[in-house]
C-alpha positions as CSV (number, residue, x, y, z in Angstrom):
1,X,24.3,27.5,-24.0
2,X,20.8,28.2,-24.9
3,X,20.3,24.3,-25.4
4,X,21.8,23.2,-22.8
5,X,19.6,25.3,-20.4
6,X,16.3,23.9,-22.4
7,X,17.4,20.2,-22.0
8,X,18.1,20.8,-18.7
9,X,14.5,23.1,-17.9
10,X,12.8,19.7,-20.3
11,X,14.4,17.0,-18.4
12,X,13.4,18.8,-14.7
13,X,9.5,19.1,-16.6
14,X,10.0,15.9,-17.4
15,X,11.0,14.4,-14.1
16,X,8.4,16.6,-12.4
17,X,5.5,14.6,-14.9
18,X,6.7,11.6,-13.6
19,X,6.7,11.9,-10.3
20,X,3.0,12.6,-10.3
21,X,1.8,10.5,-12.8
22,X,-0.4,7.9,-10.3
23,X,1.0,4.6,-12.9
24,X,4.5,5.3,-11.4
25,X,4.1,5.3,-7.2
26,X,1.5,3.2,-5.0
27,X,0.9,6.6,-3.0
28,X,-2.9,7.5,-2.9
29,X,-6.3,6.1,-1.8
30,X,-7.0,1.7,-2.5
31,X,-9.5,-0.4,-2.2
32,X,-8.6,-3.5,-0.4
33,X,-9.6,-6.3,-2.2
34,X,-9.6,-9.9,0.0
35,X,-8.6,-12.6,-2.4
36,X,-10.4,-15.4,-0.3
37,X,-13.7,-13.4,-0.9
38,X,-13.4,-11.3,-3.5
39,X,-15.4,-8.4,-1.4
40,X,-14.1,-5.1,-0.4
41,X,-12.9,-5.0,3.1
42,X,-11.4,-1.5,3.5
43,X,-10.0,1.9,2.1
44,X,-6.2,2.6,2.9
45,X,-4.2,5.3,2.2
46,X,-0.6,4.9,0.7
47,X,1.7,8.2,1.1
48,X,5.3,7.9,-0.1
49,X,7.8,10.0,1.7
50,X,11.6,10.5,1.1
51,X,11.4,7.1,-0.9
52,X,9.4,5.0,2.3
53,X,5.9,3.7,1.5
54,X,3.4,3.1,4.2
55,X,-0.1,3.2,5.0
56,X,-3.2,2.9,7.1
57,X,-6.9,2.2,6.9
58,X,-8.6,5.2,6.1
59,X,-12.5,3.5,6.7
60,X,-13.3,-0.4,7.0
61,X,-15.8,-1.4,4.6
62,X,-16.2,-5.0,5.6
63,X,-15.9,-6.9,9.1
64,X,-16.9,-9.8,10.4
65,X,-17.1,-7.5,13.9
66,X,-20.4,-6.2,15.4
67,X,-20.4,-2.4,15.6
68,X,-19.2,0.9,13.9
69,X,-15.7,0.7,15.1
70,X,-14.0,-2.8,14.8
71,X,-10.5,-3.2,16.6
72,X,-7.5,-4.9,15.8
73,X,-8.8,-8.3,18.3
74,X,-5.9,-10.4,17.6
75,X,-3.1,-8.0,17.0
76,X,-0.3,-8.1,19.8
77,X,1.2,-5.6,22.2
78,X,0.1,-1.7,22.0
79,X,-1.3,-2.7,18.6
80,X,-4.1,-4.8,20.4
81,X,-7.8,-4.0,20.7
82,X,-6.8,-0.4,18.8
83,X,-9.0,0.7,16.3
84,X,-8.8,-0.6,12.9
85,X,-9.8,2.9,11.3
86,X,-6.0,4.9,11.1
87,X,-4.3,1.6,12.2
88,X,-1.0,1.2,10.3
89,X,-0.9,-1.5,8.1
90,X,2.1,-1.2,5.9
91,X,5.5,0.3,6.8
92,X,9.1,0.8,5.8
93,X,8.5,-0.4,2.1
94,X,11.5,1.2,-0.7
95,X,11.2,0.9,-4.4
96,X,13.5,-1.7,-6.0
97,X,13.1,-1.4,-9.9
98,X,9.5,-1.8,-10.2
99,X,8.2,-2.8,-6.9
100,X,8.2,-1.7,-3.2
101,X,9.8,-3.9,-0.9
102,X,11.4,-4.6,2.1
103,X,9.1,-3.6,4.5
104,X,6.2,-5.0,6.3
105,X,2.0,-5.6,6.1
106,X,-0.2,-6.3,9.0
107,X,-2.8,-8.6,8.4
108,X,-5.4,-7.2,11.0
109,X,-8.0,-10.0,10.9
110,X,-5.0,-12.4,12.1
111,X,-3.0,-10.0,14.0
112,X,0.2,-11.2,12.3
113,X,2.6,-9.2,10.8
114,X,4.1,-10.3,7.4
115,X,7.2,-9.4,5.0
116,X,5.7,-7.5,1.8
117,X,6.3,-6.7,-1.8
118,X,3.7,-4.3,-3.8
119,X,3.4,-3.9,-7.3
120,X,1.8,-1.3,-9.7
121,X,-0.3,-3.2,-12.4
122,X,-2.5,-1.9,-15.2
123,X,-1.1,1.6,-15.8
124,X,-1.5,2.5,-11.8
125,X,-5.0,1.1,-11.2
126,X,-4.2,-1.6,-9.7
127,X,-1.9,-2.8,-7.0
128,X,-0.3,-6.3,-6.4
129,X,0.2,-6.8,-2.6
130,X,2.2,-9.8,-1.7
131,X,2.7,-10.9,2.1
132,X,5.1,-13.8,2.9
133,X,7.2,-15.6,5.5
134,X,10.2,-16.2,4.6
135,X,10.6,-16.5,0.5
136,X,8.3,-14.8,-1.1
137,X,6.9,-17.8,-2.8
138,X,5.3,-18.7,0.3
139,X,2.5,-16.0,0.8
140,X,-1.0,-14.8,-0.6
141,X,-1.4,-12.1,-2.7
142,X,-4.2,-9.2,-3.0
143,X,-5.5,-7.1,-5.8
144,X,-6.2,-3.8,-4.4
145,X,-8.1,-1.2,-7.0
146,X,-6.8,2.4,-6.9
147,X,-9.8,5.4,-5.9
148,X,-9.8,8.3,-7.8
C-alpha cells in the first residue's frame, strides 16, 4: 500500500514538473521575430487556459507607423483602427501531439486573419509560428524567441 501511495504522490510531482517546465507549453512572454526582416517587431504574451492558447501584443517594438501608439489600419470591423498594444493576435489554438493548432493568427500589418500552427523548438526558446490559407503548405512561418 505504502508504494502504491509513493508512485502515485511521484507521478502527481512529476506531472506537476511538467506542466511548468517553459520547453513543454508556448504560454509566456515572445519576441516576434518578422521573417522578411529579420527585426523584432513586438512582445506578445501567450497564456494557456483549460488547454486554449492565445495571445496579444503586450508592446510594439517596431512599426512602420508615426507615433507612440500604432493601430490596427487595415484590420476589419471592431478590430479596425484599435490599438495594436493588447490587440489579440492569436486565438482558439489546442495542442495536438507536439504543436498547437486549430486556431487562428492576425497578421496586424495586413489586417488578415490566417489559420495557425505553433511549435516549441530548441528546448522552449523558441517558437515556430506558421499562418496559412488553406493547407498548411501554403503560408509563412516566424521564429519568435521566448523572454525570460
Amino acid at each position: 500500500m505504502r508504494r502504491i501511495a509513493l508512485f502515485l504522490f511521484l507521478a502527481a510531482a512529476s506531472l506537476t514538473l511538467l506542466a511548468q517546465n517553459p520547453a513543454t507549453t508556448p504560454a509566456g512572454r515572445w519576441k516576434t521575430i518578422d521573417d522578411a526582416t529579420g527585426h523584432a517587431k513586438a512582445i506578445v504574451v501567450l497564456t494557456e487556459q483549460n488547454g486554449v492558447l492565445s495571445g496579444s501584443i503586450e508592446k510594439v517594438l517596431e512599426t512602420e507607423q508615426p507615433g507612440p501608439n500604432p493601430v490596427c489600419l487595415k484590420c476589419e470591423g471592431e478590430l479596425q483602427n484599435r490599438p495594436l498594444t493588447g490587440l489579440r493576435i492569436l486565438w482558439e489554438m489546442r495542442r495536438t501531439g507536439n504543436e498547437w493548432a486549430g486556431g487562428q493568427i492576425l497578421d496586424p500589418k495586413s489586417g488578415k486573419t490566417y489559420r495557425c500552427i505553433v511549435t516549441l523548438t530548441n528546448g522552449g526558446k523558441t517558437l515556430k509560428v506558421r499562418g496559412f490559407i488553406g493547407m498548411a503548405l501554403l503560408g509563412r512561418t516566424q521564429i519568435w524567441q521566448r523572454i525570460d
